[in-house]
Kinemage of the C-alpha trace (Angstrom):
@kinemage 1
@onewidth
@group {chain A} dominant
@subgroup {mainchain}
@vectorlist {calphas} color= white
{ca unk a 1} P 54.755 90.114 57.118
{ca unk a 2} L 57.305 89.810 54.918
{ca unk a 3} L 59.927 92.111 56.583
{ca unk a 4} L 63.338 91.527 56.899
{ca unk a 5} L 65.647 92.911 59.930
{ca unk a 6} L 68.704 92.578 61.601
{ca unk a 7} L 67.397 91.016 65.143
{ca unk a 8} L 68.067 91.886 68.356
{ca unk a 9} L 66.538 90.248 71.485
{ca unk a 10} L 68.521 91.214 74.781
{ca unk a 11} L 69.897 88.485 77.261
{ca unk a 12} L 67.511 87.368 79.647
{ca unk a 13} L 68.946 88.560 83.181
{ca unk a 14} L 68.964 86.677 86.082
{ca unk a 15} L 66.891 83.678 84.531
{ca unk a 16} L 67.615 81.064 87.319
{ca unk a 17} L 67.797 83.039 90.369
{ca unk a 18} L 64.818 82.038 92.720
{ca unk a 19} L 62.427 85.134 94.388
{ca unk a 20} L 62.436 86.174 97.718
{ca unk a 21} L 60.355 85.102 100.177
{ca unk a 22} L 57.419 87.944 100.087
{ca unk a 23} L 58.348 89.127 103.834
{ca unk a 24} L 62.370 89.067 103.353
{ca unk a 25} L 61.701 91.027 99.982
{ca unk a 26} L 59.657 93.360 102.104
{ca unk a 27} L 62.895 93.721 104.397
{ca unk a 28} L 65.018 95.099 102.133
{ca unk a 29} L 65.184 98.864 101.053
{ca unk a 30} L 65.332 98.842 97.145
{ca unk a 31} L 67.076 101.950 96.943
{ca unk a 32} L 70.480 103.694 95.992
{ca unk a 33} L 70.613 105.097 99.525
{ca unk a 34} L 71.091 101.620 100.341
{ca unk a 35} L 73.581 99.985 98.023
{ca unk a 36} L 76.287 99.395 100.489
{ca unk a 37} L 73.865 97.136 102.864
{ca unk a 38} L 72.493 95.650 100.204
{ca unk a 39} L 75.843 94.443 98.183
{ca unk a 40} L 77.106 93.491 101.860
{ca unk a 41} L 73.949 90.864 102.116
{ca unk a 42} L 74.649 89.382 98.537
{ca unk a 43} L 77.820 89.234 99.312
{ca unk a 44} L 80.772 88.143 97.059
{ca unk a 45} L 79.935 90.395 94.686
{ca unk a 46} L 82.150 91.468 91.743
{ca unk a 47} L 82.630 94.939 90.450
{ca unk a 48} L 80.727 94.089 87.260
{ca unk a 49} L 77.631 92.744 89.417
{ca unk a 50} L 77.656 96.130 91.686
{ca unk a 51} L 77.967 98.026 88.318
{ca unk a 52} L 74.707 96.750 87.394
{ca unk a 53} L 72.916 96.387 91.190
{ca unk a 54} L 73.510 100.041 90.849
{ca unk a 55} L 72.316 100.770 87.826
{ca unk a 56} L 68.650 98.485 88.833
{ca unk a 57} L 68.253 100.264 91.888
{ca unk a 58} L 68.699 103.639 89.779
{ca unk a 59} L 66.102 102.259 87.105
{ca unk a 60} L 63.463 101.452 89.803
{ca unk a 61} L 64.049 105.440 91.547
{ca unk a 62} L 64.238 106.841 88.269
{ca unk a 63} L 61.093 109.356 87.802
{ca unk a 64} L 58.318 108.106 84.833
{ca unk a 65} L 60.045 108.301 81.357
{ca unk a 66} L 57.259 108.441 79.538
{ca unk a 67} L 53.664 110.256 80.431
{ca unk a 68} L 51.005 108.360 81.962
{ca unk a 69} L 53.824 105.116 82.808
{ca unk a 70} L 53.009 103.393 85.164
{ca unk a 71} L 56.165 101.460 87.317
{ca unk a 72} L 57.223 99.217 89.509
{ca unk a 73} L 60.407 97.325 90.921
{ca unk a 74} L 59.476 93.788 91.923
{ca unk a 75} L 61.301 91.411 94.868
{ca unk a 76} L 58.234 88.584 95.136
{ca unk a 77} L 55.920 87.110 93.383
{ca unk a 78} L 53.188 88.440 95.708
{ca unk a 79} L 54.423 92.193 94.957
{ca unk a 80} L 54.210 91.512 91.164
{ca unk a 81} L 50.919 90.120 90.838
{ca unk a 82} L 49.891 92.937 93.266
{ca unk a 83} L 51.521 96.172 90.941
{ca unk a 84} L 50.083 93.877 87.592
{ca unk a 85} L 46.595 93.683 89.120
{ca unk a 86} L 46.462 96.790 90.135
{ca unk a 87} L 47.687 98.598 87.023
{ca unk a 88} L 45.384 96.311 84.573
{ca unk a 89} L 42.084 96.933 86.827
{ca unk a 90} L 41.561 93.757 87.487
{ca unk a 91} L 42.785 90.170 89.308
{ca unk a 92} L 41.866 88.363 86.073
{ca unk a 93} L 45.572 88.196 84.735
{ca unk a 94} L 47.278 85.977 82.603
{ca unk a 95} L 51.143 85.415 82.028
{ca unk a 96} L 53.062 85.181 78.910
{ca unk a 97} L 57.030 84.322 77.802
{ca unk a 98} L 58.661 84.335 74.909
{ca unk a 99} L 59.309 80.722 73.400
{ca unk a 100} L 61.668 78.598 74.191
{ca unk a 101} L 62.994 79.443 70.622
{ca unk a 102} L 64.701 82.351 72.053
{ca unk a 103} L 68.275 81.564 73.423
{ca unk a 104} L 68.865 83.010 76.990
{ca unk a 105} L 72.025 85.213 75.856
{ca unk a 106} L 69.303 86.200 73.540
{ca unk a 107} L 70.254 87.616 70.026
{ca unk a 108} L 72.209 89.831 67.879
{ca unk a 109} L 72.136 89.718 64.440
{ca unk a 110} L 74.751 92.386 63.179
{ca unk a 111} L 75.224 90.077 59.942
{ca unk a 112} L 72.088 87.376 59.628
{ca unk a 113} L 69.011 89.028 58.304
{ca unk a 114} L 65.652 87.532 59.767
{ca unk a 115} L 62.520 87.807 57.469
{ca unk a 116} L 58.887 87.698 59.504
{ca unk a 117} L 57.889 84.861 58.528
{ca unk a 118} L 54.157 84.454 60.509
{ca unk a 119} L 52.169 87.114 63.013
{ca unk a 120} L 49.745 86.133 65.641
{ca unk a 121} L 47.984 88.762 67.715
{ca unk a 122} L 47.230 87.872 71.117
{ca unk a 123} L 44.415 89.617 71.883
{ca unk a 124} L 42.044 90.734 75.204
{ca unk a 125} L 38.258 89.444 75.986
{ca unk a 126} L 35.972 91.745 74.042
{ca unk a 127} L 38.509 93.488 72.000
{ca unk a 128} L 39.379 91.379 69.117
{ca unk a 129} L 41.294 94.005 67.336
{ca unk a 130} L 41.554 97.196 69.153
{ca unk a 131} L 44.923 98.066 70.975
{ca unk a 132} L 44.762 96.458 75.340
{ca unk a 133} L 46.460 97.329 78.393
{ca unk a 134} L 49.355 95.153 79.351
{ca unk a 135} L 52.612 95.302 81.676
{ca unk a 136} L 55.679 93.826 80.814
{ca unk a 137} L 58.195 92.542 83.307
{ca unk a 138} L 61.575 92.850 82.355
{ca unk a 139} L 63.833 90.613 84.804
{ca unk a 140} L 66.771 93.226 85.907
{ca unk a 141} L 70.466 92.190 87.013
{ca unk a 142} L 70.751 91.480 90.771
{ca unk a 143} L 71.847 89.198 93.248
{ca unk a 144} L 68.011 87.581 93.376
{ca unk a 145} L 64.975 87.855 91.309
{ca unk a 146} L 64.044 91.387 90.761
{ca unk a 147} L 61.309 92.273 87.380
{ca unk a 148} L 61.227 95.947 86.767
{ca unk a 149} L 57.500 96.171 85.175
{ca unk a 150} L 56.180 99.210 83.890
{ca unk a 151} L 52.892 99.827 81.921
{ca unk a 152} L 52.648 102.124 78.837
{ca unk a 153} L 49.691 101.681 77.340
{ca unk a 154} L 47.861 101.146 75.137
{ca unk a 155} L 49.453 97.972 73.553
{ca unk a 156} L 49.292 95.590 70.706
{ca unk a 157} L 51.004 92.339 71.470
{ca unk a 158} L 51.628 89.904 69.017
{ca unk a 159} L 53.591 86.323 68.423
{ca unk a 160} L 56.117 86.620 65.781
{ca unk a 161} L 57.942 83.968 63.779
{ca unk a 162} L 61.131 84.724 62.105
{ca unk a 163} L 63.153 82.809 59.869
{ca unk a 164} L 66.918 83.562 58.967
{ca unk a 165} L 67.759 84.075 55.970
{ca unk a 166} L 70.727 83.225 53.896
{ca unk a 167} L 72.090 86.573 51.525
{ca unk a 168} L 69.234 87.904 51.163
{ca unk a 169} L 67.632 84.580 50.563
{ca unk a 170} L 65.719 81.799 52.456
{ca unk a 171} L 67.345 79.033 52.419
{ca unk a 172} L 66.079 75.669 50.831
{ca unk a 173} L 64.272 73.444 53.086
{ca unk a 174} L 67.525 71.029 52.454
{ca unk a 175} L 69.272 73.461 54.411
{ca unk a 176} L 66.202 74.429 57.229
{ca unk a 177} L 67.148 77.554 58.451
{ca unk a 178} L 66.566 78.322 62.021
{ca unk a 179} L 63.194 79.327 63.033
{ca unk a 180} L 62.590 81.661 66.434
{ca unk a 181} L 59.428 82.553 67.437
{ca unk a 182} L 59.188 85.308 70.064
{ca unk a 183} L 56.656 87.912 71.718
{ca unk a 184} L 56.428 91.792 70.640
{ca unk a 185} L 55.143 94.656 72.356
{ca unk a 186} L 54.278 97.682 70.376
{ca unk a 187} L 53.072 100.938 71.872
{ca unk a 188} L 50.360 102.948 70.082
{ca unk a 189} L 50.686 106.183 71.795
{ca unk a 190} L 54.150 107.718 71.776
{ca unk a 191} L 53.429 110.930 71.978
{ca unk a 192} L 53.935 110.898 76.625
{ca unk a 193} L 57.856 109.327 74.855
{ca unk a 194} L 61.156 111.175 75.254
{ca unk a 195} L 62.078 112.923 71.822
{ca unk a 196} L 65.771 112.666 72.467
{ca unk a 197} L 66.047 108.542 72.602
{ca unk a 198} L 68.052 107.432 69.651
{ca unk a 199} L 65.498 105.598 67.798
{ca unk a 200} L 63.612 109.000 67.047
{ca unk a 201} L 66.564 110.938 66.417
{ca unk a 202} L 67.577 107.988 63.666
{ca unk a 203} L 64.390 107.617 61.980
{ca unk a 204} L 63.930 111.530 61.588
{ca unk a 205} L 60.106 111.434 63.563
{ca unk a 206} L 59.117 112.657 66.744
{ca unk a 207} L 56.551 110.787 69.465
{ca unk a 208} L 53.520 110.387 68.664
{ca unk a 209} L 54.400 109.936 64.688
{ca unk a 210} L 54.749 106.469 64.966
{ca unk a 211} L 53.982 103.057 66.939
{ca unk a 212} L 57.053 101.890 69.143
{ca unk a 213} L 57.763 97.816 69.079
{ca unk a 214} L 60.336 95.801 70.985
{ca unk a 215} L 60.925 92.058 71.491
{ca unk a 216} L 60.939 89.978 74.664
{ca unk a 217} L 63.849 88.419 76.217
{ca unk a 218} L 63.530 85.058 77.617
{ca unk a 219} L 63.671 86.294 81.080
{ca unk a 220} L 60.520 88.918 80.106
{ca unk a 221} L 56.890 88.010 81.742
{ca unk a 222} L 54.212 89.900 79.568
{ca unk a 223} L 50.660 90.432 81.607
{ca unk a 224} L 47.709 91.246 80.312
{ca unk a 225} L 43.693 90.674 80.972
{ca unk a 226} L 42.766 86.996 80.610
{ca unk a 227} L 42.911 86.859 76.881
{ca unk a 228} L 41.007 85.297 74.196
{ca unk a 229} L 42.895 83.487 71.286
């Protein structure tokens, strides 16, 4: 509560684009090997969109980042809610989005400063405070819906209100400043994390010296348990 940061939310990827039907999902080989046949079928497709069907398909072959991950490319709902259910232990799943608050090209605030203005926990049946498995969905860049959800747990999840500020200053309620309200993840164990990504290298620590925490795009689907509010 109380801190202030330069923002950044990513844009939410393919936000409109409708799934697959489960058994035309299950057609198609998600794979590199397979770019060319799959770039003819989505066909026209600019150099920009192959750029990043490439770079999805290389995502969901990539080998587990981070120790004990858990991961998943999705094509259908059916495959999703199978990979969530199976990775949480359990059918009893609930989804969650980041508000409406959040724009779809998302945010970067290189100048505005944001202060954290409210934090809600969202927390799982039966553990009130302690840290909960979760996957996140993040929605990828492809011709048709595709979620790349992974699981590195455990979690805290939490619903965070920020409120730009003006120099350094809120603003007076004359002048309401925007208000955005979005969902975090944070990661309690980082020691399974990669020591070379930036944010380590920047903040002088090494995994497992400190709790990682990102914001959700609009096009993110957080899972968890059925939770309690």
């Amino acid at each position: 509560m109380g801190s202030k940061i330069n923002l950044y939310i990513d844009w939410a990827a393919a936000l409109h684009s409708a799934f697959l039907h489960r058994d035309v999902a299950n057609s198609i080989p998600m794979s590199t090997e397979n770019f060319t046949d799959i770039a003819t079928m989505s066909l026209p497709v600019s150099v920009s969109m192959a750029r990043d069907m490439w770079s999805t398909l290389s995502s969901c072959e990539h080998p587990r980042e981070v120790v004990g991950e858990q991961k998943a490319c999705a094509t259908s709902l059916e495959s999703m809610h199978k990979f969530v259910a199976s990775a949480l232990g359990t059918s009893s799943i609930h989804a969650f989005s980041t508000s409406l608050d959040v724009p779809e090209e998302g945010i970067a605030s290189l100048s505005d400063i944001y202060k954290v203005a409210a934090m809600r926990a969202l927390t799982t049946h039966g553990a009130t405070k302690e840290p909960s498995n979760t996957v996140t969905c993040h929605s990828m860049s492809f011709p048709f819906v595709l979620f790349y959800c992974h699981a590195v747990n455990p979690t805290r999840i939490y619903e965070i209100t920020l409120k730009k500020v003006k120099n350094g200053v809120v603003p007076a309620v004359k002048r309401r400043s925007p208000v955005v309200r979005a969902l975090a993840v944070c990661h309690v164990d980082t020691s399974g994390f990669d020591p070379t990504l930036n944010y380590w290298v920047k903040l002088g620590l090494k995994p497992g010296q400190a709790s990682v925490c990102h914001f959700l795009t609009r096009g993110d689907v957080l899972w968890t348990p059925t939770l309690v509010a």
